[in-house]
C-alpha atoms as a printed R data frame, in Angstrom:
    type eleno elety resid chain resno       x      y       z
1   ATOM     1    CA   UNK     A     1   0.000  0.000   0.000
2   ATOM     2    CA   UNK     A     2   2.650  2.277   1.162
3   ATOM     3    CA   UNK     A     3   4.714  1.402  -2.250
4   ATOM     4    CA   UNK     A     4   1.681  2.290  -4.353
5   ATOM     5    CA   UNK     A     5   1.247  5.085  -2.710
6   ATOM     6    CA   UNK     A     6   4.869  6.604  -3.159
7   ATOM     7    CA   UNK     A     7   4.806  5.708  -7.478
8   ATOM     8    CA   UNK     A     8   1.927  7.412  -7.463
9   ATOM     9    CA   UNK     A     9   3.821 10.455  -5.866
10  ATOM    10    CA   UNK     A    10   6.406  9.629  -8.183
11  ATOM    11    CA   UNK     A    11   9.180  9.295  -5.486
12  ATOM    12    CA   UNK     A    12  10.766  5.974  -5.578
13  ATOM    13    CA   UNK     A    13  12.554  4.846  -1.960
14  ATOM    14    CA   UNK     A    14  15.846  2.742  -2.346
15  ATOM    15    CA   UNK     A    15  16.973  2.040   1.006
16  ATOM    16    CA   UNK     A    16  16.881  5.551   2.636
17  ATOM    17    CA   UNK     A    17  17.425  7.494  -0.212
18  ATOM    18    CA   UNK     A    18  14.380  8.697  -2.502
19  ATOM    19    CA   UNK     A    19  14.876  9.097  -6.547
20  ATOM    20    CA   UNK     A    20  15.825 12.655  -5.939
21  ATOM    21    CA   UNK     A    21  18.705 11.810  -3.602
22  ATOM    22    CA   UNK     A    22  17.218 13.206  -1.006
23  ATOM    23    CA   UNK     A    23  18.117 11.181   2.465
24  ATOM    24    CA   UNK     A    24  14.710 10.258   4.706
25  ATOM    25    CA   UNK     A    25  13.956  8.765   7.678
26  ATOM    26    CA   UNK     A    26  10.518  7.246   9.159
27  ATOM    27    CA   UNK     A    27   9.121  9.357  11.200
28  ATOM    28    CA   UNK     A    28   7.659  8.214  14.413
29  ATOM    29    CA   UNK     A    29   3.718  7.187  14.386
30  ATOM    30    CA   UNK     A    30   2.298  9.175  16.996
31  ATOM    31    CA   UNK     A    31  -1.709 10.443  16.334
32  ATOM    32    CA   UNK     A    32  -2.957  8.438  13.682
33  ATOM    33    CA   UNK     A    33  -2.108  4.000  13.759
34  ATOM    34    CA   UNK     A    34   0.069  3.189  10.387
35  ATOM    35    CA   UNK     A    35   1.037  6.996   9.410
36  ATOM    36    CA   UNK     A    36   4.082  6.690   7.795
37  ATOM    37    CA   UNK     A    37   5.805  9.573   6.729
38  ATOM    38    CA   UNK     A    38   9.067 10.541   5.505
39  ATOM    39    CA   UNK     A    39  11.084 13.681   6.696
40  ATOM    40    CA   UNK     A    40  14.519 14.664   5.052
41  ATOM    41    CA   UNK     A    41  17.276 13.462   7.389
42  ATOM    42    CA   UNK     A    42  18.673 17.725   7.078
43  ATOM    43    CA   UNK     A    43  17.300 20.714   5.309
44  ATOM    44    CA   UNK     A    44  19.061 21.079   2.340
45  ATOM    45    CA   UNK     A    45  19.651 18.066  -0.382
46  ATOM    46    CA   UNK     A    46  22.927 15.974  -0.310
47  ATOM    47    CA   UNK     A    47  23.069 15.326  -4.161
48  ATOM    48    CA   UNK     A    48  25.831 13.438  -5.033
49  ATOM    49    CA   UNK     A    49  28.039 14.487  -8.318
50  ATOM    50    CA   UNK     A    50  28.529 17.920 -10.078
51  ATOM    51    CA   UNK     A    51  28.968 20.165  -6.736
52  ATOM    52    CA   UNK     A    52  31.437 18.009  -5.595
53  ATOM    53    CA   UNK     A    53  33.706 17.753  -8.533
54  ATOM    54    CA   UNK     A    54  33.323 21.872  -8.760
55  ATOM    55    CA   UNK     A    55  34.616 21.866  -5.323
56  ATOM    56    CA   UNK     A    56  37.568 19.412  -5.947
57  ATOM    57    CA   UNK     A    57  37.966 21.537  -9.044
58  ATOM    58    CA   UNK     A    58  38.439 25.108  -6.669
59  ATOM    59    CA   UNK     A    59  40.462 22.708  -4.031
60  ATOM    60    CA   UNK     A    60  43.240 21.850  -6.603
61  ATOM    61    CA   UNK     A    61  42.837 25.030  -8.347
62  ATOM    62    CA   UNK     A    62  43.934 26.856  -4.780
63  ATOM    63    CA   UNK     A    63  46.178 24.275  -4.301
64  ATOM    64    CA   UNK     A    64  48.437 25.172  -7.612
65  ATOM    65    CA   UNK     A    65  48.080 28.940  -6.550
66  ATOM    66    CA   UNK     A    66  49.745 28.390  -3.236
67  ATOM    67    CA   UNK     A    67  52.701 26.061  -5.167
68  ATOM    68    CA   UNK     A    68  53.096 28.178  -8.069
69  ATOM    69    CA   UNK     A    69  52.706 31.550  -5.147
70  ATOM    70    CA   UNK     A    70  55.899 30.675  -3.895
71  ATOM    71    CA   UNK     A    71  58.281 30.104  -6.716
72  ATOM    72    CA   UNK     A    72  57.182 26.536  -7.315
73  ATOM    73    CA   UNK     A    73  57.664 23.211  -5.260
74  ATOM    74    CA   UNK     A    74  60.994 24.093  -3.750
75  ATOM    75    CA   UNK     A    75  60.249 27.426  -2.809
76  ATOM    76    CA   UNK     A    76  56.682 25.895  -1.171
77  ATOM    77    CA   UNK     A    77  58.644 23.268   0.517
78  ATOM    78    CA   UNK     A    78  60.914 25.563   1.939
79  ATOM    79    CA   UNK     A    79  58.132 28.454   3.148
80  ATOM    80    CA   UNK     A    80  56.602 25.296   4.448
81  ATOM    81    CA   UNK     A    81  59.650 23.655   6.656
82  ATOM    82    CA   UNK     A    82  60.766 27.238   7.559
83  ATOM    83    CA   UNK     A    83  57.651 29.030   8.646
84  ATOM    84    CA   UNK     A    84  55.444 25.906   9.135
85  ATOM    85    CA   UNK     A    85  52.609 27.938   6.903
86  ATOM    86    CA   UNK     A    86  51.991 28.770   3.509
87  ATOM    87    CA   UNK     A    87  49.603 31.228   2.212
88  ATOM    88    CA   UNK     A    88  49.391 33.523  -0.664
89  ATOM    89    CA   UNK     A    89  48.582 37.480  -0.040
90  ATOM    90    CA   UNK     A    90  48.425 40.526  -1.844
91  ATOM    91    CA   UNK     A    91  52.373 42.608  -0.589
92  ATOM    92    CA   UNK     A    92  51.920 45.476   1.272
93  ATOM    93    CA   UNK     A    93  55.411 46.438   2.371
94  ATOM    94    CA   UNK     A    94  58.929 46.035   3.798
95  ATOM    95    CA   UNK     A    95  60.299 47.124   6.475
96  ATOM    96    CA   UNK     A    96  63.984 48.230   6.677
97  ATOM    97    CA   UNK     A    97  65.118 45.117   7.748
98  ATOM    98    CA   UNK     A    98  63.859 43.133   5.082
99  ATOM    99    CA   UNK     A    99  60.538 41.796   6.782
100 ATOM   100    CA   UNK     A   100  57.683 41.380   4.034
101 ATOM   101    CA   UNK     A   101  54.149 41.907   5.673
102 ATOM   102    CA   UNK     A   102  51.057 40.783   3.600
103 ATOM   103    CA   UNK     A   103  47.316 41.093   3.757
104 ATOM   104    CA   UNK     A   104  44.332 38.594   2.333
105 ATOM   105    CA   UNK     A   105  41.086 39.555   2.743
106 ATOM   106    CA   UNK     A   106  39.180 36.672   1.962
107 ATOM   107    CA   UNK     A   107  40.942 34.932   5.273
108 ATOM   108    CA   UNK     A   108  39.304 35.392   8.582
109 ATOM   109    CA   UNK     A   109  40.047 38.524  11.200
110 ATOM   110    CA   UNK     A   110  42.998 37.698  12.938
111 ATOM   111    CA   UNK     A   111  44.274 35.682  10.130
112 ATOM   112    CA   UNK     A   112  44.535 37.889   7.425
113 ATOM   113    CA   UNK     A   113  47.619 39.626   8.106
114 ATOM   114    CA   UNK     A   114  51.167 37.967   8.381
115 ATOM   115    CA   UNK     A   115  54.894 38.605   7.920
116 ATOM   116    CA   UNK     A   116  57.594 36.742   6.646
117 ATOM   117    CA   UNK     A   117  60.370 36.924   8.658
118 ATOM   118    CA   UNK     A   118  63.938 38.466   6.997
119 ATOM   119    CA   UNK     A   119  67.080 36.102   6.875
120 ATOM   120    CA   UNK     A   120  69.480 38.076   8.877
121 ATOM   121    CA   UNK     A   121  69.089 41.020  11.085
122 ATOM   122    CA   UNK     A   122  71.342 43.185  12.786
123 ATOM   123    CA   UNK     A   123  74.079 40.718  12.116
124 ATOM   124    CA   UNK     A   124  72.689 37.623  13.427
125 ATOM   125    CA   UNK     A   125  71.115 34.639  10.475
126 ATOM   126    CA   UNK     A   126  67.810 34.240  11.653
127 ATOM   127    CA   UNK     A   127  66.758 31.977   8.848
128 ATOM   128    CA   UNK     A   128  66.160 28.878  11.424
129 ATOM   129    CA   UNK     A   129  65.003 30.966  14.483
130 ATOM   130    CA   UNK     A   130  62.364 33.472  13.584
131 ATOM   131    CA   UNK     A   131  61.243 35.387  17.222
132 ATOM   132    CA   UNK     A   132  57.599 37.605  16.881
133 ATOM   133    CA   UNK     A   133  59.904 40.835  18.232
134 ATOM   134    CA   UNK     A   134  61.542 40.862  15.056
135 ATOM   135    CA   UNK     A   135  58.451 43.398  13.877
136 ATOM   136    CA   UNK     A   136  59.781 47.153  14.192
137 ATOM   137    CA   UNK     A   137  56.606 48.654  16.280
138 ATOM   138    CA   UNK     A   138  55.565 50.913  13.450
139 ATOM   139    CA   UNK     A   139  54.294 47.425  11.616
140 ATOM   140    CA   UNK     A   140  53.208 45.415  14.824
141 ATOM   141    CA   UNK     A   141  50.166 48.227  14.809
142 ATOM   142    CA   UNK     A   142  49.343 47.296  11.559
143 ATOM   143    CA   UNK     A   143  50.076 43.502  11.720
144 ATOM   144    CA   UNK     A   144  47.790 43.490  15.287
145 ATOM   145    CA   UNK     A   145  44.919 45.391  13.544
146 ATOM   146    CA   UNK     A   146  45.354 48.692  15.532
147 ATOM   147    CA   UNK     A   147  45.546 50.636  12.311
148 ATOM   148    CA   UNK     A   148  44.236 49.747   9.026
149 ATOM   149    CA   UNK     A   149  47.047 52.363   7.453
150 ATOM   150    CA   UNK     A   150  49.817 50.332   6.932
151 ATOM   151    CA   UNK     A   151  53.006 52.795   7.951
152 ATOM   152    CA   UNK     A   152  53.833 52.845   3.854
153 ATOM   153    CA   UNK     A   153  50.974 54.618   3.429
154 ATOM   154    CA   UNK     A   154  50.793 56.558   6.922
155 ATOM   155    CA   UNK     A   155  54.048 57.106   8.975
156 ATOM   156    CA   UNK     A   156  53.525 56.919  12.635
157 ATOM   157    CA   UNK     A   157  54.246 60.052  14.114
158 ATOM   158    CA   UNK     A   158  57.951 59.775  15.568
159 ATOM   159    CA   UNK     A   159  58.418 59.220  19.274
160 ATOM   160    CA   UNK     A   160  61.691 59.655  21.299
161 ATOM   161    CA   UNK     A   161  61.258 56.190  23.098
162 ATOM   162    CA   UNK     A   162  61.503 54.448  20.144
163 ATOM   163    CA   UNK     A   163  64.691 53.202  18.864
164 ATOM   164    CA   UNK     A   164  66.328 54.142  15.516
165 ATOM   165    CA   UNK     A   165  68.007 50.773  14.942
166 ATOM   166    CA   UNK     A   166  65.137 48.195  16.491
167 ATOM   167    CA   UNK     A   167  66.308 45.471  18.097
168 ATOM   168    CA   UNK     A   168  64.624 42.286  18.790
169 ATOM   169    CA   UNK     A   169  63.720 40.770  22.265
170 ATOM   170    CA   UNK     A   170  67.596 39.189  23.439
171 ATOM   171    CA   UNK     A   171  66.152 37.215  26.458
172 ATOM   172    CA   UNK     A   172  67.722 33.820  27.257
173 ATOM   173    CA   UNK     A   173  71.076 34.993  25.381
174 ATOM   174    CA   UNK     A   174  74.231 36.013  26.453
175 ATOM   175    CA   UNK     A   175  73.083 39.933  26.435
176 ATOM   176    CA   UNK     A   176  70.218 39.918  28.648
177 ATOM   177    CA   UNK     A   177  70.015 42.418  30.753
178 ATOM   178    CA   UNK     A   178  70.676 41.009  34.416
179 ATOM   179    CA   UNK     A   179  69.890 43.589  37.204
180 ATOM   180    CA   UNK     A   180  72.677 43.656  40.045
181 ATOM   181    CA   UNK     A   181  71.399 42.986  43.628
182 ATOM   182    CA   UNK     A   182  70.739 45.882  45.856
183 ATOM   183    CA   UNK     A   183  70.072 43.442  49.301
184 ATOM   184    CA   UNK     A   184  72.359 41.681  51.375
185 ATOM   185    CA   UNK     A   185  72.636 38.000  51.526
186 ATOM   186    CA   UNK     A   186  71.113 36.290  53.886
187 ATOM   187    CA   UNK     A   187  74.314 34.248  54.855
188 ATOM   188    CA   UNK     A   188  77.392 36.335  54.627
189 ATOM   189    CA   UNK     A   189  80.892 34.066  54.575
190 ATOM   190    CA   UNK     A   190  82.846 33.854  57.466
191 ATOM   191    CA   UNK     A   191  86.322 36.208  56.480
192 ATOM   192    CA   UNK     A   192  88.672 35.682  59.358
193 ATOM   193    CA   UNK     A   193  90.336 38.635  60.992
194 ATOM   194    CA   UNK     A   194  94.005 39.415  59.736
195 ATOM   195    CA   UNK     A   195  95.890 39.467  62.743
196 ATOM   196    CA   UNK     A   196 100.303 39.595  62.747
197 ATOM   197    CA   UNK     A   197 101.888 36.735  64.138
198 ATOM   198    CA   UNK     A   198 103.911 37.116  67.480
């Protein structure tokens, strides 16, 4: 009866799946003894074929951008080993040190603004250890999203605290700075009194 009832419809049920590939479930008699209706499993349809390939079309299609972005496979494998990311932006300056900063819009907030770290700065080859105080503080306002003027296109007015030559963060290194004590010990060493001999 139910069958019959369904051609005449014209939806066929294989399985769960009606003829067009829509997914259904029974739906629970309550009220009326023998009412069986289907409801779609979700809201929108789950056909299978031509959206799919379109999306593995766009997937590969991005894919090549972000290879062929960075100079090709070598240059990808390197950005990828070195930074541990790869994306592709639109360039919107360099610093003085040789940081490149970049911007994509299409990413989310938070996301869509990076640098990629220099080689070497002020003498030392930072290829292998990249540190987040390498960013001179007129382009950490930008790369934090505290300006939307990047400082090519607006300077940041000039203040006297901040250095000419910036230097990054040297904590854990030789040159930290390591304040001298200003209280006494709390066991002082035992210095015997220098008396002649008689």
């Amino acid at each position: 009866m139910l069958e019959s009832a369904q051609a005449r419809a014209g939806t066929f049920v294989r399985g769960n799946r009606s003829a067009e590939g829509r997914l259904f479930r029974p739906e629970s008699s309550r009220g009326r003894a023998g009412a069986h209706r289907k409801v779609p499993v979700c809201g929108r349809d789950v056909a299978r074929g031509g959206g799919e390939r379109m999306e593995l079309v766009q997937v590969l299609r991005r894919g090549l951008q972000q290879v062929s972005g960075h100079g090709g496979l070598r240059g990808y494998l390197w950005q990828l080993l070195r930074v541990n990311d790869v994306r592709t932006g639109t360039l919107v300056g360099e610093d003085k040190y040789g940081n490149k900063y970049y911007e994509d819009n299409k990413q989310f907030f938070g996301r869509h603004r990076w640098v990629i770290y220099t080689t070497e700065m002020n003498g030392k080859n930072t290829f292998w250890d990249v540190d987040g105080s390498m960013v001179p503080p007129e382009w950490h306002r930008w790369l934090h999203c505290m300006t939307d003027d990047p400082p090519t296109t607006k300077p940041p007015t000039p203040r006297k605290f901040i250095w000419k030559n910036h230097k990054f963060n040297v904590s854990a290194t030789p040159e930290q700075y390591v304040p001298y004590s200003t209280t006494r010990k709390k066991i002082q060493e035992w210095v015997p009194p220098s008396t002649p001999y008689k």
